[in-house]
Structures are given as C-alpha cells and as structure tokens.
C-alpha positions in Angstrom: -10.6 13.1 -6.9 -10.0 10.0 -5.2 -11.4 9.4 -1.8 -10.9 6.9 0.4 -12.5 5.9 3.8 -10.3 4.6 6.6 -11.9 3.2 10.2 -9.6 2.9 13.0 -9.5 0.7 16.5 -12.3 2.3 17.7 -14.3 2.7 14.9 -14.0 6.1 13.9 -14.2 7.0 10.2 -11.9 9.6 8.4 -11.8 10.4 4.7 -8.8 11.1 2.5 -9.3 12.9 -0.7 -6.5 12.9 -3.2 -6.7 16.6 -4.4 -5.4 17.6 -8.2 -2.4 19.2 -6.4 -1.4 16.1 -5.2 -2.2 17.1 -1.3 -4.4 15.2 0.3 -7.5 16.2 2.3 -8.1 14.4 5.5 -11.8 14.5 7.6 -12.8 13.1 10.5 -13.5 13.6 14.3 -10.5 14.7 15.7 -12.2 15.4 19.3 -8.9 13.2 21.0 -5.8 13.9 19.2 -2.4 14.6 20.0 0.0 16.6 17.1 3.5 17.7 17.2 5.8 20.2 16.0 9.1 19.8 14.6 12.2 20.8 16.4 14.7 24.1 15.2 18.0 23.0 15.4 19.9 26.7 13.4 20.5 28.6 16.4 21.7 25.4 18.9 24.4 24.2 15.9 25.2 27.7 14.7 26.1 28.4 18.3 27.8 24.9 18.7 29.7 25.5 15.4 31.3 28.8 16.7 32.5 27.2 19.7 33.7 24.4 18.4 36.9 23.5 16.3 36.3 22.3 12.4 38.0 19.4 12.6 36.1 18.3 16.0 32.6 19.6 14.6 30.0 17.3 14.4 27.1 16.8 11.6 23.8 18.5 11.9 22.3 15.0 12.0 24.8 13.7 14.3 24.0 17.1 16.6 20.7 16.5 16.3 20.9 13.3 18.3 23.7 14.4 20.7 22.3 17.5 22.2 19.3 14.9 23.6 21.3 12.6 25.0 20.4 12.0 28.6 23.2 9.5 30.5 21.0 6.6 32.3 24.1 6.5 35.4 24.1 9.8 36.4 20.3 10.5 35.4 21.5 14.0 33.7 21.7 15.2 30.1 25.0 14.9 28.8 27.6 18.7 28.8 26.6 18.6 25.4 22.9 18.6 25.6 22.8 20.9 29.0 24.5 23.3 26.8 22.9 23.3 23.6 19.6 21.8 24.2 18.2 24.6 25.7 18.9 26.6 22.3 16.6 24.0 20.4 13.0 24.9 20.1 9.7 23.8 18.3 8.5 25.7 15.5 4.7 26.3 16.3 4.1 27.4 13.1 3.9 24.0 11.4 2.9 20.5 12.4 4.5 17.5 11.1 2.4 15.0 13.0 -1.4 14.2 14.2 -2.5 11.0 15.6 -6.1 11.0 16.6 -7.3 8.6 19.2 -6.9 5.1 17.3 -5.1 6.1 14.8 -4.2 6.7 12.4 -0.6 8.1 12.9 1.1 9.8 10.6 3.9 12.1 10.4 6.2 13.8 8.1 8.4 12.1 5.5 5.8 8.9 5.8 4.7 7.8 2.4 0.8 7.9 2.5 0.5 4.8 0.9 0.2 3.7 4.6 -3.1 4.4 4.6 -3.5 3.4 0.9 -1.8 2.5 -2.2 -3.7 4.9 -4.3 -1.7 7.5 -2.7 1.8 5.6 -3.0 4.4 8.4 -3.6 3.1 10.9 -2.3 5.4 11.7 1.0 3.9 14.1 3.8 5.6 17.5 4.3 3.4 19.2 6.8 -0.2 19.7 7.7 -2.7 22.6 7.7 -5.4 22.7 10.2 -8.8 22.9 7.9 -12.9 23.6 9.4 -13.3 19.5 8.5 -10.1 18.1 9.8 -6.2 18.5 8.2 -5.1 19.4 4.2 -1.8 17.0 4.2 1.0 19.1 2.0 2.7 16.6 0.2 5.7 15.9 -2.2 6.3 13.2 -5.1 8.6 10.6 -3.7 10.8 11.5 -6.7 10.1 15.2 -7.1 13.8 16.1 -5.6 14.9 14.4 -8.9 12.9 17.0 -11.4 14.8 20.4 -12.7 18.2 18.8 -12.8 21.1 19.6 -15.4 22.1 17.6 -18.1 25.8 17.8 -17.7 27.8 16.1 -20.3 24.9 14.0 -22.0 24.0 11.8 -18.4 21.3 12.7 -16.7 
C-alpha cells in the first residue's frame, strides 16, 4: 500500500494510503473542517419536465444552472428558480467534499493526483466518514471505458 504524507498551510499532517481496491484512506485532524453534500436534482426536473413543453425543455445540466439563478437588478431568484428551486435538496446521505482547515480541498470528480501522482487516475466518487479521518471511494479515470461491446470488429 502506498502512503503518502501531505502538510498543509498550517502545518497539519494527513496521510493517504492507496488501498488494493483502489480507494484511498485519508487520516488526519479534522478538528476544523467544512464538508458538503451534493444536490438532488429528480424531483425539481421531473416536475419541470411535466410542466413544460418538449420542444422548450431544457437539459438536466442546463436546469441545473438555471433553477439558481439569482437576477443581480431586482435582487430575486429568477420565476424559474423561485419555482423549482425549492424542489432541489441535498442528499445527506453522501458527501462529495471535505476541506479541513488549510487544506487540503477536495471534492468529487477531482483526480487525486492533486495531492500526488502516485494516485493519478484515480477520480473521487464520494467519501465515508472512518474512526481515523475519510475512506475516499474512487473510480479509474478510464473505468467508464471497461465492459463495452465489440460491435462490428471496432472497439
């Protein structure tokens, strides 16, 4: 297993261990930290997409943006957001980011080769609270390329 150490702005020092699975184990003090969870969008865009026309219908991702959209001039969320934003709400079942005083940040979808290169490839999917700190579940930068079909003779 590989381990490295990593020592922040403030001199803290937190240890990642590459496991065999390919997560990663991260300890430290994590006495000041702030963590997040992601945002459910299903029941705001199913909603949306019932009262909306198909041909006027928006993406997910560009939803996603638009129902937080706040107008700067008349300091109000948009009609959109006032309507939908409300239906939007953080699953508190999973975290996809801790930052501990200092650092380091990171977050889901970051490629943990931001806190080294030994562990280039391997892409955060969520964390797991753990006695000595977080168990980062992670995916191979490539792994959505594995189990396809050979169609034809071109992979």
């Amino acid at each position: 297993m590989n381990k490295v150490k990593y020592t922040n702005r403030y001199k803290d020092v937190f240890t990642f261990t590459l496991l065999e699975n390919g997560n990663i184990l991260w300890e430290g003090e994590f006495k000041y930290c702030r963590f997040a969870w992601p945002n459910v969008y299903k029941d705001a865009y199913e909603k949306y997409c019932a009262d909306t026309d198909t041909d006027e219908r928006m993406t997910m991702g560009e939803f996603k943006k638009a129902v937080h959209e706040y107008n700067n001039e008349t300091f109000e969320y948009t009609p959109l957001a006032k309507q939908y934003g409300p239906l939007v709400y953080s699953d508190t079942k999973s975290i996809c980011m801790v930052d501990p005083s200092g650092g380091p940040y990171i977050s889901a979808d970051m490629d943990m080769k931001y806190i080294s290169e030994e562990f280039k490839g391997r892409v955060v999917s969520s964390f797991v609270p753990v006695e000595t700190g977080y168990l980062i579940q992670t995916y191979g930068e490539f792994d959505h390329l594995q189990d396809r079909d050979i169609i034809g003779g071109i992979i």
